[in-house]
Backbone as numpy.savetxt, mean C-alpha at the origin, in Angstrom:
# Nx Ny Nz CAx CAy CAz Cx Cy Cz
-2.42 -6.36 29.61 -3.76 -6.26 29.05 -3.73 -6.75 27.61
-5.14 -7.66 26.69 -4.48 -8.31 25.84 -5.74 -7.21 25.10
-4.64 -6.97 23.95 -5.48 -6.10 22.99 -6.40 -6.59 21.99
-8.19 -6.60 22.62 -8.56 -7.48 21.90 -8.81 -7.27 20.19
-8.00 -6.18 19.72 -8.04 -6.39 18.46 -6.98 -6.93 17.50
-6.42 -7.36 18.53 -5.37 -8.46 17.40 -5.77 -9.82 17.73
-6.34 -10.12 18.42 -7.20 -11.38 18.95 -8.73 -11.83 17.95
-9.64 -10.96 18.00 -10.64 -10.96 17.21 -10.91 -10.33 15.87
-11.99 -10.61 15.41 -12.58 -10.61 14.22 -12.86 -8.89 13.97
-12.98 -8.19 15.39 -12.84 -6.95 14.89 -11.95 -5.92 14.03
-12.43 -4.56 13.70 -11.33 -3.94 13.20 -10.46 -3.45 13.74
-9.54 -3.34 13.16 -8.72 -2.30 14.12 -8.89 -1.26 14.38
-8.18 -0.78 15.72 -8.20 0.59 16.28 -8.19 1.49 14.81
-9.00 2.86 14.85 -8.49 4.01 14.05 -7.53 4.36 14.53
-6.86 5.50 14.06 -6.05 6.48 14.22 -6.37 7.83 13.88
-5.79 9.06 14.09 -6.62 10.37 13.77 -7.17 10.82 12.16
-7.89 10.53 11.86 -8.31 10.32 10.42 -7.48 11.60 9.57
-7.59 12.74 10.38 -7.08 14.20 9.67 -6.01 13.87 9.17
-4.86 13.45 10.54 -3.36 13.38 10.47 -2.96 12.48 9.43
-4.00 11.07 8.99 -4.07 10.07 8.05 -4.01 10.84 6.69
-5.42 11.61 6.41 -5.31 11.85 5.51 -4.40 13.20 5.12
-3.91 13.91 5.77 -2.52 15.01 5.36 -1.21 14.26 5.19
-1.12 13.06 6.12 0.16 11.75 5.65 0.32 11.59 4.08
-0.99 11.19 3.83 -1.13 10.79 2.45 -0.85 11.68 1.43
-2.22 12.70 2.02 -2.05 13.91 0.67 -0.27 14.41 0.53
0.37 13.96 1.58 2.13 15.01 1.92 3.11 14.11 1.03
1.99 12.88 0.37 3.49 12.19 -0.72 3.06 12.89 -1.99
3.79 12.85 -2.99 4.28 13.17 -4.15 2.73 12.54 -5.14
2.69 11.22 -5.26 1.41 11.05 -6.18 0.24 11.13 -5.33
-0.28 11.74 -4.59 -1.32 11.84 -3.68 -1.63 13.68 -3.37
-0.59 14.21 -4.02 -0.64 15.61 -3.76 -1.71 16.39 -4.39
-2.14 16.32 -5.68 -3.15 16.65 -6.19 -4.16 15.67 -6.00
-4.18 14.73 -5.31 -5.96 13.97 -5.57 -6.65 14.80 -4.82
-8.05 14.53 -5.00 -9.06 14.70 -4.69 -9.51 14.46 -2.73
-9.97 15.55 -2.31 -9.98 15.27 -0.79 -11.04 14.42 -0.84
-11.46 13.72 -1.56 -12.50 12.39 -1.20 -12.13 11.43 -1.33
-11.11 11.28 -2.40 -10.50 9.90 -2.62 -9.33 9.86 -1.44
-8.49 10.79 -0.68 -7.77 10.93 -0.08 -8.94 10.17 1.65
-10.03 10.86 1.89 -10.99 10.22 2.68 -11.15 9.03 2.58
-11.41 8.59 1.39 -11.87 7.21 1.10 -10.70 6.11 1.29
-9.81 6.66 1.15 -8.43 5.32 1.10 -8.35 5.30 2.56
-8.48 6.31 3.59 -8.02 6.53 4.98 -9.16 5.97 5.55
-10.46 5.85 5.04 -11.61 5.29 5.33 -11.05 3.73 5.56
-10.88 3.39 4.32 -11.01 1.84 4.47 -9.17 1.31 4.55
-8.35 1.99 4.51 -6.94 1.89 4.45 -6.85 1.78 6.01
-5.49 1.30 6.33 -4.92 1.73 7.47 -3.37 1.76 7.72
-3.13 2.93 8.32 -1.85 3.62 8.54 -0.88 2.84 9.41
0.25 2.08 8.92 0.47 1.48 9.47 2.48 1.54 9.70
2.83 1.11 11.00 4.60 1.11 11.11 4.78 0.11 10.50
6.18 0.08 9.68 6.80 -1.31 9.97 8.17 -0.67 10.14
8.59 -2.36 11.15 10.25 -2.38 11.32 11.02 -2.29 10.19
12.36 -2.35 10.44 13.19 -2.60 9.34 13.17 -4.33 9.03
13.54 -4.93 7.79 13.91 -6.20 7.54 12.44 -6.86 7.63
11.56 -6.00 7.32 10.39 -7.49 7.45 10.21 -6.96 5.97
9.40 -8.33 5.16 8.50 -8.27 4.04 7.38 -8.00 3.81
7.57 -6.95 3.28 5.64 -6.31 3.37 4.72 -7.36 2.32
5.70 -7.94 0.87 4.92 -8.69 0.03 5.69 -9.60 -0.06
5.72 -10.99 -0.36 6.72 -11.87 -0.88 5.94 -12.86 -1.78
7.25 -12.82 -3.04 6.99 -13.33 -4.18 6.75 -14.93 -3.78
5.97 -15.23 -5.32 4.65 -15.97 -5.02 3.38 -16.49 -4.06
3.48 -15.23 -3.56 2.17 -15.28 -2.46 1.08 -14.84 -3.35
-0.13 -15.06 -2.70 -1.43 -14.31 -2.80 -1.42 -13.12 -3.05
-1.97 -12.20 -4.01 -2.38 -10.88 -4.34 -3.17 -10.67 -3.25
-3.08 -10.80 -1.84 -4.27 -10.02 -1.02 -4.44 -9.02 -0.06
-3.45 -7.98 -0.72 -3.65 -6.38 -0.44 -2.42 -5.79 -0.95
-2.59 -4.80 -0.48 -1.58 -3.39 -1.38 -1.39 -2.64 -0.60
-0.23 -1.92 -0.98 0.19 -0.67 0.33 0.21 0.66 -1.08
0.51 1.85 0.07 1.24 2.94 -0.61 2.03 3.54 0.69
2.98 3.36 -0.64 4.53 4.05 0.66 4.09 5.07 1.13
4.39 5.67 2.54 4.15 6.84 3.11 5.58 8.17 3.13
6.50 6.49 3.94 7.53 7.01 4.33 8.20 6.40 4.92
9.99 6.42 4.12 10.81 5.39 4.26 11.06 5.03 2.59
11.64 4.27 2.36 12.20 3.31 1.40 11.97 1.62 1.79
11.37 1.27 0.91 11.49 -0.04 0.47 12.33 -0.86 -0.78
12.86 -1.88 -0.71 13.85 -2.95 -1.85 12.50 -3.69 -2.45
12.93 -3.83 -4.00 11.98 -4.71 -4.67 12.62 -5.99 -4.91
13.05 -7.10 -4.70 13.75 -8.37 -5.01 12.97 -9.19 -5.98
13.66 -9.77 -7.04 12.60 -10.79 -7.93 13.85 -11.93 -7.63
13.85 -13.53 -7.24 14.41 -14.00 -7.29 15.90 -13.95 -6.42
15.72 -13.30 -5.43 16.96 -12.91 -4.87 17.86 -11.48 -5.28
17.18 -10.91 -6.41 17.97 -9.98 -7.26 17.60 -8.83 -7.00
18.10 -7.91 -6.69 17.48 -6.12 -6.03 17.15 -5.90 -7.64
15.69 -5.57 -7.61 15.28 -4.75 -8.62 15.41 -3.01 -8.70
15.57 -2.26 -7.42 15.13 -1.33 -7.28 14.85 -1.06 -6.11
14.73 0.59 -5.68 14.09 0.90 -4.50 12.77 1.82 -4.50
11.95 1.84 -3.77 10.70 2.40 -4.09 10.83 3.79 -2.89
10.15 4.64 -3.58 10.15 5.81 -2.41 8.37 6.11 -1.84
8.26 7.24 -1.13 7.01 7.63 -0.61 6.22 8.01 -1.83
5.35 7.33 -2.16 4.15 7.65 -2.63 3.83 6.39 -3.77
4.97 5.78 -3.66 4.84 4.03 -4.71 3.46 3.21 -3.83
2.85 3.19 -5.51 1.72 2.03 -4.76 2.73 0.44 -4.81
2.26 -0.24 -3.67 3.19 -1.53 -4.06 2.07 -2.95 -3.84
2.07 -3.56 -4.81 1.53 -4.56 -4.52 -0.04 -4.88 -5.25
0.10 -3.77 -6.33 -0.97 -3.80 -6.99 -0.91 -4.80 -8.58
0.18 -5.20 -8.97 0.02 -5.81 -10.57 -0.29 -7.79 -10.23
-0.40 -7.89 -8.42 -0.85 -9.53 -8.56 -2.54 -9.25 -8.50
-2.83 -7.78 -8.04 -4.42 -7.80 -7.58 -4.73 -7.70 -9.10
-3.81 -7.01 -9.91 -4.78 -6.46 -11.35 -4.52 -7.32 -12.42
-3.43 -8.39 -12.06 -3.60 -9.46 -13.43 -3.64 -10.48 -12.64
-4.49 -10.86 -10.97 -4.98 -11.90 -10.91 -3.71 -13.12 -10.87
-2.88 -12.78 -9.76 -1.34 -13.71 -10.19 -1.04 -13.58 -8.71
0.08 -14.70 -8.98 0.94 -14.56 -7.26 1.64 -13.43 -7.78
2.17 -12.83 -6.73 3.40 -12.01 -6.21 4.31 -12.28 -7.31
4.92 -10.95 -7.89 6.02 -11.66 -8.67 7.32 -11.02 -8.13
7.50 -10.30 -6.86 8.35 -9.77 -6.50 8.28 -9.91 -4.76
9.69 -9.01 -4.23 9.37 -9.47 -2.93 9.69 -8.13 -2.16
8.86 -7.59 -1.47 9.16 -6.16 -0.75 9.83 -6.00 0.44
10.92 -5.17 0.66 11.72 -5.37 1.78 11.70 -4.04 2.51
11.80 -4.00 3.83 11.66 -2.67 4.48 13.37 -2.66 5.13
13.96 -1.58 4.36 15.49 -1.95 4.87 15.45 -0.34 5.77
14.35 -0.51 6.57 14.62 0.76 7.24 13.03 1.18 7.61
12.45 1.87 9.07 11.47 2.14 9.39 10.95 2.53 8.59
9.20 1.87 8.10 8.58 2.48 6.91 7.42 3.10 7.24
6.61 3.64 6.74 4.78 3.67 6.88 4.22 3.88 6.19
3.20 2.87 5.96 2.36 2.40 4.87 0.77 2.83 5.36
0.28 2.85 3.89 -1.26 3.26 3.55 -2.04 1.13 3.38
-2.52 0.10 4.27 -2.55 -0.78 3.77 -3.49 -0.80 3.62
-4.20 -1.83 2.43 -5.39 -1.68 1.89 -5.57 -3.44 1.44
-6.37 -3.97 1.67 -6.76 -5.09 1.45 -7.74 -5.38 -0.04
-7.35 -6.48 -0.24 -7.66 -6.55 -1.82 -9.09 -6.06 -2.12
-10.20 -6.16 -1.42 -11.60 -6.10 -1.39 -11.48 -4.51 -1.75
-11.21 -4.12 -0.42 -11.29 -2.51 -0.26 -10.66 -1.95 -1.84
-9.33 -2.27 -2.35 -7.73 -1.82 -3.32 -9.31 -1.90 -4.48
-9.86 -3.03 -4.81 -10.59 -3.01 -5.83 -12.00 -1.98 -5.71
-12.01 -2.06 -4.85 -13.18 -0.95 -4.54 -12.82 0.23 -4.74
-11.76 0.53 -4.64 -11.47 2.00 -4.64 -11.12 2.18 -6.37
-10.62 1.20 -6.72 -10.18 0.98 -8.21 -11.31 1.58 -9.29
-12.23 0.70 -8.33 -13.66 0.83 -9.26 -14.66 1.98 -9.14
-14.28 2.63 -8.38 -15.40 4.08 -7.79 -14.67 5.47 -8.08
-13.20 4.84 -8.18 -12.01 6.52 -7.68 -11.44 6.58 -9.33
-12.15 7.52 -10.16 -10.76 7.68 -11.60 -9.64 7.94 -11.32
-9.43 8.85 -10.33 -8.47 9.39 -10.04 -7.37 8.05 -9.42
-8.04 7.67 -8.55 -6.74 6.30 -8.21 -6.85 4.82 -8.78
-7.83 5.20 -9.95 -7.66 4.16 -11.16 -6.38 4.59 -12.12
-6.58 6.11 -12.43 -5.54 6.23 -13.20 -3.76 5.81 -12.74
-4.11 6.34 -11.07 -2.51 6.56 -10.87 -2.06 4.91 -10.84
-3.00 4.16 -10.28 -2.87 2.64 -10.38 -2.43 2.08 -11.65
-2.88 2.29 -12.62 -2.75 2.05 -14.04 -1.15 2.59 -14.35
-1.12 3.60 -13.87 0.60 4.38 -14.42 1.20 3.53 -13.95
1.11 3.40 -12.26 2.04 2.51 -11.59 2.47 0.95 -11.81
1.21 0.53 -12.75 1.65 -0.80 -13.52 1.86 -0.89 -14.79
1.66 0.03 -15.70 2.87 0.75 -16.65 4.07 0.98 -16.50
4.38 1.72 -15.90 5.64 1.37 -15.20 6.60 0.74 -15.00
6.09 -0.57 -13.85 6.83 -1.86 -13.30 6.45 -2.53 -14.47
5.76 -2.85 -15.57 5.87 -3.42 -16.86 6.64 -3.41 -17.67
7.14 -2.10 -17.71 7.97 -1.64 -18.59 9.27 -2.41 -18.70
């Protein structure tokens, strides 16, 4: 049977919105937000597997979406070079959406992950409506600036 939502223009299947949003609220920077902004990311986000060894972002691509780790570990590579590893609750993929740039890094899943994904439209929307995940956005590219 061919699943017509990887075929068409539609959205994808949901998943149980509750279980979505207690995923989220159960990482570390998501623990105190707000149960609306926690709604709102699960609204327009989607909960997603990945295998081990695939690239969730790769450097110099398009800024066109963002995750937040759920669960698992991800590798940050700039140039071939391990920057680091990211744990559950790292937003990743937000400093090409917020200074407007390719990719300057490359995300590696060295082990089953699950991600919050959010597409650039939605990432800015939420940017612009949520203080609360304006601020943590802002830390998180403070941060990787540093």
């Amino acid at each position: 049977m061919t699943n017509r939502f990887m075929t068409s223009g539609d959205p994808a299947p949901r998943g149980d919105v509750r279980a979505e949003m207690r995923l989220l609220g159960a990482v570390p920077t998501f623990r105190e937000a707000p149960a609306a902004l926690l709604a709102a990311m699960v609204d327009v986000g989607h909960v997603v597997r990945v295998r081990p060894s695939w690239a969730l972002l790769a450097e110099g691509t398009a800024p066109d979406k963002a995750y937040v780790l759920l669960e698992g570990e991800v590798d940050v590579r700039r140039d071939g070079v391990e920057l680091g590893r990211c744990r559950p609750g790292e937003i990743l993929g937000e400093l090409g959406i917020l200074r407007h740039r390719l990719r300057s890094a490359t995300v590696v899943t060295p082990m089953p992950v699950t991600v919050l994904h959010l597409d650039r439209a939605d990432f800015e929307r939420l940017l612009a409506g949520q203080p609360y995940f304006r601020d943590l956005v802002g830390e998180a590219a403070l941060r990787k600036s540093a």
